[in-house]
KEMITI-626987 format. One record per residue: residue in three letters; x negated, y, z negated of N, C-alpha, C in turn. Coordinates in steps of 0.05 Angstrom, whole numbers, padded with zeros to 5 digits, always signed. Layout:
BEGIN
alaXYZXYZXYZ ...
END
This chain:
BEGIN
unk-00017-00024+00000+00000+00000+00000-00018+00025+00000 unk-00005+00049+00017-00021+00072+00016-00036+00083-00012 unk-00058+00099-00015-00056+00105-00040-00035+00127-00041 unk-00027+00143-00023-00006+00165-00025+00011+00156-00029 unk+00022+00130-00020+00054+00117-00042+00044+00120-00056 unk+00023+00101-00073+00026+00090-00095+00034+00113-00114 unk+00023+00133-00103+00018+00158-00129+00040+00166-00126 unk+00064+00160-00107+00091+00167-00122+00116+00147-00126 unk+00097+00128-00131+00117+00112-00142+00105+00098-00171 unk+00112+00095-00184+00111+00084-00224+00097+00063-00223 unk+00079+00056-00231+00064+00024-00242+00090+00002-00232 unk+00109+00004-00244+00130-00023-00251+00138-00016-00217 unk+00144+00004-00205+00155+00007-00185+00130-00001-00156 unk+00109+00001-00159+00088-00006-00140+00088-00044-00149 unk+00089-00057-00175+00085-00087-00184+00116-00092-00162 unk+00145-00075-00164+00161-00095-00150+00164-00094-00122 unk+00151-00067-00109+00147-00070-00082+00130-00089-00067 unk+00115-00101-00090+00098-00112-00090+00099-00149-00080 unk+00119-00153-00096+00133-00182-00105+00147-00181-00084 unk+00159-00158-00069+00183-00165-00051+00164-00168-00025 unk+00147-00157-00021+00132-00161+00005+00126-00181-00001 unk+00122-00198-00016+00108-00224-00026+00128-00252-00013 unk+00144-00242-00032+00177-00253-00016+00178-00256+00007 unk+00174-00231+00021+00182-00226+00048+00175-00242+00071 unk+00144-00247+00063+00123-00271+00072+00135-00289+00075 unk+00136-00306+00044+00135-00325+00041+00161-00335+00055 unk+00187-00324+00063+00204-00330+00073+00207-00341+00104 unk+00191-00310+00110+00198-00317+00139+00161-00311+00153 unk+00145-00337+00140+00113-00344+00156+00107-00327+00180 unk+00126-00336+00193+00125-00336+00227+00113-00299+00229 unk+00128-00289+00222+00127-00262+00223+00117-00245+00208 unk+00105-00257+00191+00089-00245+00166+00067-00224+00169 unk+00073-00197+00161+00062-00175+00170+00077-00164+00186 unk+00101-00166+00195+00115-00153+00215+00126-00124+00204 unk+00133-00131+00168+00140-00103+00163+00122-00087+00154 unk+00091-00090+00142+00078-00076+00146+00073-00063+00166 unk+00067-00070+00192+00066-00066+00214+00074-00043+00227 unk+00110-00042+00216+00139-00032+00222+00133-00011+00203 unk+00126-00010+00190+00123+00011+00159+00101+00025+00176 unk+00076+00025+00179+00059+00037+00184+00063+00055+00220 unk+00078+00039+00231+00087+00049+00257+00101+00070+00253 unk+00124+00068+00244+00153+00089+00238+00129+00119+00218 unk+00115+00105+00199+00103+00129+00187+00086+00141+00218 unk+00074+00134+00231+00054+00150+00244+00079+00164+00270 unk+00098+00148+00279+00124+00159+00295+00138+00180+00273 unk+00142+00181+00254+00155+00211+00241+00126+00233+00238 unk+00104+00223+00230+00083+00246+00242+00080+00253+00263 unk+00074+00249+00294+00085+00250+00313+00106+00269+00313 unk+00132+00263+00300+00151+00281+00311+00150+00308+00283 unk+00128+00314+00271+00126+00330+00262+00138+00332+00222 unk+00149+00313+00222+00158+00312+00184+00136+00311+00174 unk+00145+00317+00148+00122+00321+00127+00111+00298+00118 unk+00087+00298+00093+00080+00273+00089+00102+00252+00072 unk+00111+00277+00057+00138+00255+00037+00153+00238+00056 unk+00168+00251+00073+00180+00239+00096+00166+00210+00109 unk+00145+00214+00108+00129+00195+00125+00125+00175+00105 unk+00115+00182+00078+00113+00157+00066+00143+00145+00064 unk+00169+00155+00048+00188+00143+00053+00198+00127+00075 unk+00192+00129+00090+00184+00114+00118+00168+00084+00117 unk+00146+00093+00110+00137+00075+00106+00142+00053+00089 unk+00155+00064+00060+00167+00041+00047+00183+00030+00056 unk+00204+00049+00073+00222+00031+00083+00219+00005+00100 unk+00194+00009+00120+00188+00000+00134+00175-00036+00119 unk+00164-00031+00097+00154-00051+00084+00180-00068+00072 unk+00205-00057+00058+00223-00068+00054+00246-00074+00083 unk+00245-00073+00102+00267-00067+00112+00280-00093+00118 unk+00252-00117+00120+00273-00144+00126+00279-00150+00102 unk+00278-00150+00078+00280-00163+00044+00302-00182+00047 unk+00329-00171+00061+00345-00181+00064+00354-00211+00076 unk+00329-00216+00092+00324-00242+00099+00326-00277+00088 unk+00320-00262+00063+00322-00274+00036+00349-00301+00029 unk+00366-00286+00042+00387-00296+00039+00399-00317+00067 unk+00381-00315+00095+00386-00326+00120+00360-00350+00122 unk+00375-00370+00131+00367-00403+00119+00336-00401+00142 unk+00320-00419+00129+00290-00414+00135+00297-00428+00164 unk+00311-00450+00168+00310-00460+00188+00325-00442+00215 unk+00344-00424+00215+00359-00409+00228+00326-00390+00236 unk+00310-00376+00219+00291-00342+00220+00269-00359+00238 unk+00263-00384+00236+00245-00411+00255+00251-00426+00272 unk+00282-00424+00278+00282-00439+00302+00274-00433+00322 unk+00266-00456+00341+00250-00445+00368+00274-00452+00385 unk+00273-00434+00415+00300-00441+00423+00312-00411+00423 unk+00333-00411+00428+00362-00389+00431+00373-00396+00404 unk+00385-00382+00401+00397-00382+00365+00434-00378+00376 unk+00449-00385+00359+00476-00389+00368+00498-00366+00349 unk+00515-00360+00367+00524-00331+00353+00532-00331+00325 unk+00539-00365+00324+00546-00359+00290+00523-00354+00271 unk+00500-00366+00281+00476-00365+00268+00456-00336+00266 unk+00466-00322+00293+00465-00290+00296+00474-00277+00277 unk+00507-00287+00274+00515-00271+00250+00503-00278+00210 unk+00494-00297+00218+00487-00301+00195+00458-00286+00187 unk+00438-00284+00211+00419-00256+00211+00424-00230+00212 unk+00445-00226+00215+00456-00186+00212+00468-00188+00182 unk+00475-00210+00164+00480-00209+00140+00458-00192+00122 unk+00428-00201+00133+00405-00192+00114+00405-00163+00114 unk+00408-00149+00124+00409-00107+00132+00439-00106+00098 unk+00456-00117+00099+00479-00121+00077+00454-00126+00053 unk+00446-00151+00059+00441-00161+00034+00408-00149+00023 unk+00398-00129+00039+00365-00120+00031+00388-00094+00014 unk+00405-00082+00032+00414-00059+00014+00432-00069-00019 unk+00438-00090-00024+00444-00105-00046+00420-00098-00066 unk+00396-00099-00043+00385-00117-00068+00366-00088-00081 unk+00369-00069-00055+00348-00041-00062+00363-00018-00081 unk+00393-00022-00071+00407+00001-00083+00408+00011-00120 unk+00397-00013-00133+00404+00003-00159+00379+00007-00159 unk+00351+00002-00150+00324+00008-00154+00318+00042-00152 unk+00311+00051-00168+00309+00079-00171+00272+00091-00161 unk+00280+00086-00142+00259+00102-00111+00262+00132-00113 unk+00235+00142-00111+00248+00167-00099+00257+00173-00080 unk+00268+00164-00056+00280+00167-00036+00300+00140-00030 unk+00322+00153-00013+00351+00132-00012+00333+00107+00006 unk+00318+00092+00002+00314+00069+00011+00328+00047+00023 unk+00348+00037+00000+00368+00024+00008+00379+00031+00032 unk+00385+00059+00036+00403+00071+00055+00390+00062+00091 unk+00365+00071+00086+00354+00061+00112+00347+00034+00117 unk+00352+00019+00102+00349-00011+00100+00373-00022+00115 unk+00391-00006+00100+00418-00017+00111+00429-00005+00138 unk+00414+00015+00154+00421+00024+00178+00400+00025+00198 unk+00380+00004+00196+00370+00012+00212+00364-00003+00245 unk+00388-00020+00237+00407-00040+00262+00429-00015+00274 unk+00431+00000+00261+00453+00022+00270+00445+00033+00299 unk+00463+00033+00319+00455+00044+00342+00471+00074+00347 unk+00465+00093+00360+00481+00113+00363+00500+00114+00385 unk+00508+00097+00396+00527+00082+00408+00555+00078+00384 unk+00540+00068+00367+00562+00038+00346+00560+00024+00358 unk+00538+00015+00375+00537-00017+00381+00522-00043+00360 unk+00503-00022+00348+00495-00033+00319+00509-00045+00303 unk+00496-00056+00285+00506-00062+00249+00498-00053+00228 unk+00507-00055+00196+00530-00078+00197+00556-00052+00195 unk+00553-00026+00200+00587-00010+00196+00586-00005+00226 unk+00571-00003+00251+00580+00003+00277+00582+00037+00264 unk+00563+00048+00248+00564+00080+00261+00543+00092+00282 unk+00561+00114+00278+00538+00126+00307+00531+00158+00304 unk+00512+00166+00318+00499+00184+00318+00490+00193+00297 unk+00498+00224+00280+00489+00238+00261+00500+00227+00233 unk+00523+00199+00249+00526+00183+00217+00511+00171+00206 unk+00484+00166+00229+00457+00143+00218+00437+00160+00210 unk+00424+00163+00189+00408+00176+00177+00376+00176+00200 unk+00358+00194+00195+00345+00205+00212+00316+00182+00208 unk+00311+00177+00181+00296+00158+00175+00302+00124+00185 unk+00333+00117+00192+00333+00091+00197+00332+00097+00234 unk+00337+00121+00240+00332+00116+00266+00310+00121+00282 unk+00286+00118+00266+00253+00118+00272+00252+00095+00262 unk+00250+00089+00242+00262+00055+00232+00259+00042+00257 unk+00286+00039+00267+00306+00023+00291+00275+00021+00313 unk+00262+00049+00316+00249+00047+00336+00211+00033+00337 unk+00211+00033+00312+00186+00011+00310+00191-00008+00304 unk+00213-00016+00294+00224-00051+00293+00227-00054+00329 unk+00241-00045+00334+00255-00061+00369+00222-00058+00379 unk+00203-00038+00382+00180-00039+00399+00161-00058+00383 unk+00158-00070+00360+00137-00081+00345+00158-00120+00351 unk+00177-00115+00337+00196-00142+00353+00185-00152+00387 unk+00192-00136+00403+00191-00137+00433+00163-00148+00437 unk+00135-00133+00427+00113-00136+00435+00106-00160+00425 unk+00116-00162+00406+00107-00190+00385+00127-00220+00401 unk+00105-00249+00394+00121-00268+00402+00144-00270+00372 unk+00162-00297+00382+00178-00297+00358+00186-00323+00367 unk+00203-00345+00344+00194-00376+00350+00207-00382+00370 unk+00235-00362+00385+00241-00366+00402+00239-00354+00438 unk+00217-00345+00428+00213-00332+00458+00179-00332+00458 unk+00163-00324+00479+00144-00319+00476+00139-00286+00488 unk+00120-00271+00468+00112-00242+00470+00133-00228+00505 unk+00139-00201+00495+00160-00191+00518+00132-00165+00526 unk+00114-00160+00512+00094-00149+00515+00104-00115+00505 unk+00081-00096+00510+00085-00070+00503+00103-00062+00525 unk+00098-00057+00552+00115-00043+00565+00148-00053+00575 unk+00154-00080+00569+00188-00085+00564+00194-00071+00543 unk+00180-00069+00529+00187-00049+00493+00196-00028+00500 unk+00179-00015+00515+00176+00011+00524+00199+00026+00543 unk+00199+00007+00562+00227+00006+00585+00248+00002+00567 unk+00260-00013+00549+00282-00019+00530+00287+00006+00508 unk+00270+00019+00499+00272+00047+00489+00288+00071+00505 unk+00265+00068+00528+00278+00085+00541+00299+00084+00558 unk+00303+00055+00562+00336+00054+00572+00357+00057+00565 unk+00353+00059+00531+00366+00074+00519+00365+00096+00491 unk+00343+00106+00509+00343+00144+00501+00374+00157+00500 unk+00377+00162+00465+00403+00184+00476+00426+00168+00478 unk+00426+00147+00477+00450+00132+00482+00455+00110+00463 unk+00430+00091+00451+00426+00073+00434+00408+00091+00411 unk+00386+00095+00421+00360+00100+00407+00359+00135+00407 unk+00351+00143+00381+00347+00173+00381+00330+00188+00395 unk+00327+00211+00415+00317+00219+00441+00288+00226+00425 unk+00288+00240+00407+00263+00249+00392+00248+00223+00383 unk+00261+00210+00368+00239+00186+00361+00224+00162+00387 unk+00246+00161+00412+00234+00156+00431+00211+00166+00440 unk+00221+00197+00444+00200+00206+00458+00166+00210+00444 unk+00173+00210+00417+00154+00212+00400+00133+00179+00405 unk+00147+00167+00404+00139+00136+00409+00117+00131+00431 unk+00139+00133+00454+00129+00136+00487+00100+00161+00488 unk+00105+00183+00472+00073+00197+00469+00057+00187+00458 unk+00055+00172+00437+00047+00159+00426+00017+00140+00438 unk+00040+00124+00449+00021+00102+00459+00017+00108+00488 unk+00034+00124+00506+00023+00123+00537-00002+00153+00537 unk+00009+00176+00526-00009+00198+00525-00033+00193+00510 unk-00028+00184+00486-00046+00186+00466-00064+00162+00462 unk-00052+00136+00475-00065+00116+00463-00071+00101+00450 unk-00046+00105+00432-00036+00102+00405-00041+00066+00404 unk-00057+00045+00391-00060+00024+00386-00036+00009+00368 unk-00023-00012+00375+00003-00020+00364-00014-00026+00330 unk+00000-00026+00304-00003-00047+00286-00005-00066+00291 unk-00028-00087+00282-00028-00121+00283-00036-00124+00312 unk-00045-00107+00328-00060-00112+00356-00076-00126+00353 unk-00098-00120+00329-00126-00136+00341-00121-00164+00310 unk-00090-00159+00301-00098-00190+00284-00099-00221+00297 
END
């Protein structure tokens, strides 16, 4: 963890962020490091689009908790190799419910929970798990949304193999403004085509 979290979050509160990434692992192997990854992405995509550092670390925690919820979706469903079947789909959009269960009475300085639980939200409402949209989805889950789908995409997963950086890229921007928020896109897409920006977990 950054030392800039740490220093704003409490001894007892750095030991249980601690345990839950631990969790997080141990649950789902396959993908282990994905929300670091996702945490450290979304923080350097809200610098990019200019927020402050508080902003950015909140971000970042989020990013470290945001699958927690996984917890509750059967090991064999988060590992199958193969296509996954819609009932078994639905039993993976349960975890975004059940991470905000588990964050909401934890006294963070920032609504954590909140971006945990929206950051499947599309600005459509084609998202989960309430189907809101636009300025109903908080500004942090929809930088969120956008280093999970580009760190997901680039990465293999037990059922597909790697979609690479630039399907990521094309899938953002196909829906700029319509799915995905136009600023955190674009912040993204500068990122890595202008700047050069190296994904998380590239060279692991």
């Amino acid at each position: 963890m950054g030392d800039s979290l740490n220093e704003k979050l409490s001894p007892s509160l750095q030991e249980t962020v601690g345990i839950a990434r631990k969790l997080i692992a141990l649950r789902d192997p396959y993908t282990a490091g994905h929300e670091n990854h996702v945490g450290e992405f979304a923080k350097d995509i809200a610098a990019e689009m200019g927020f402050n550092e508080d902003f950015q670390e909140e971000l970042l925690l989020g990013g470290y908790l945001h699958d927690i919820g996984k917890i509750v979706v059967p090991v064999s469903i988060l590992t199958k190799p193969g296509r996954i079947s819609s009932e078994e789909y639905g039993l993976i959009q349960n975890h975004v419910q059940a991470g905000f269960d588990l964050l909401k009475n934890i006294s963070f300085p920032w609504d954590v929970s909140r971006t945990v639980l929206e950051h499947h939200e599309r600005l459509d409402g084609s998202g989960y798990p309430n189907h809101l949209k636009a300025d109903e989805i908080s500004m942090q889950a929809r930088i969120l949304a956008i280093a999970d789908v580009v760190l997901s995409m680039a990465a293999a997963r037990p059922y597909r193999s790697a979609l690479g950086i630039d399907a990521a890229l094309a899938e953002i921007e196909r829906g700029r403004n319509i799915q995905y928020d136009s600023g955190a896109v674009d912040a993204c897409v500068n990122l890595i085509r202008q700047k050069g920006y190296q994904l998380p977990g590239n060279s692991d």
